[in-house]
C-alpha positions, 0 to 999 in steps of 0.5 A: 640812965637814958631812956635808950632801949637795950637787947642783947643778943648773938652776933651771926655776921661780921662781914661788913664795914662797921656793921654787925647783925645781931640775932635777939631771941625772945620767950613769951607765953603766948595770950590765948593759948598759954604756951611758950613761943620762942621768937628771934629777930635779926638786926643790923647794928654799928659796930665799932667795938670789933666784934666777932662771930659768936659774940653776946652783945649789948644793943642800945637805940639810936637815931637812924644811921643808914636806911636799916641800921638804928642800933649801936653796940654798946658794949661785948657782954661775952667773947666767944669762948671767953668771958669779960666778967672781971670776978671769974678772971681774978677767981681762975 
């Protein structure tokens, strides 16, 4: 396995040419104070797997494709309404 950073994350938007915006939610436990912090971000990536609204996603690095674009879908993780997880469609 590469070096690559990963996130995964929700696509909110599909609508432009290859490319997908992806909104990674993160937990930390904030330093001083202790609390629970919920943050997200928003990120474009290339798309070239077809990916549709609602769909968890796997996120990998990569060099820089366009001015705001530095990150390629690497793989569906969920559809929505549907999963890809071969286990649970051989069980159903």
């Amino acid at each position: 396995m590469n070096e690559r950073r990963r996130m995964t994350g929700t696509v909110t938007s599909n609508k432009m040419m290859k490319t997908v915006v992806v909104k990674v939610d993160r937990t930390y436990r904030h330093p001083l104070y202790r609390k629970v912090v919920h943050a997200s971000s928003k990120v474009k990536a290339h798309d070239l797997l077809g990916c549709n609204i609602g769909d968890v996603v796997t996120l990998v690095e990569s060099a820089p494709i366009s001015r705001e674009k530095a990150w390629v879908v690497e793989a569906i993780v969920k559809r929505e309404g549907k999963s890809l997880n071969i286990a649970e469609e051989a069980v159903e």
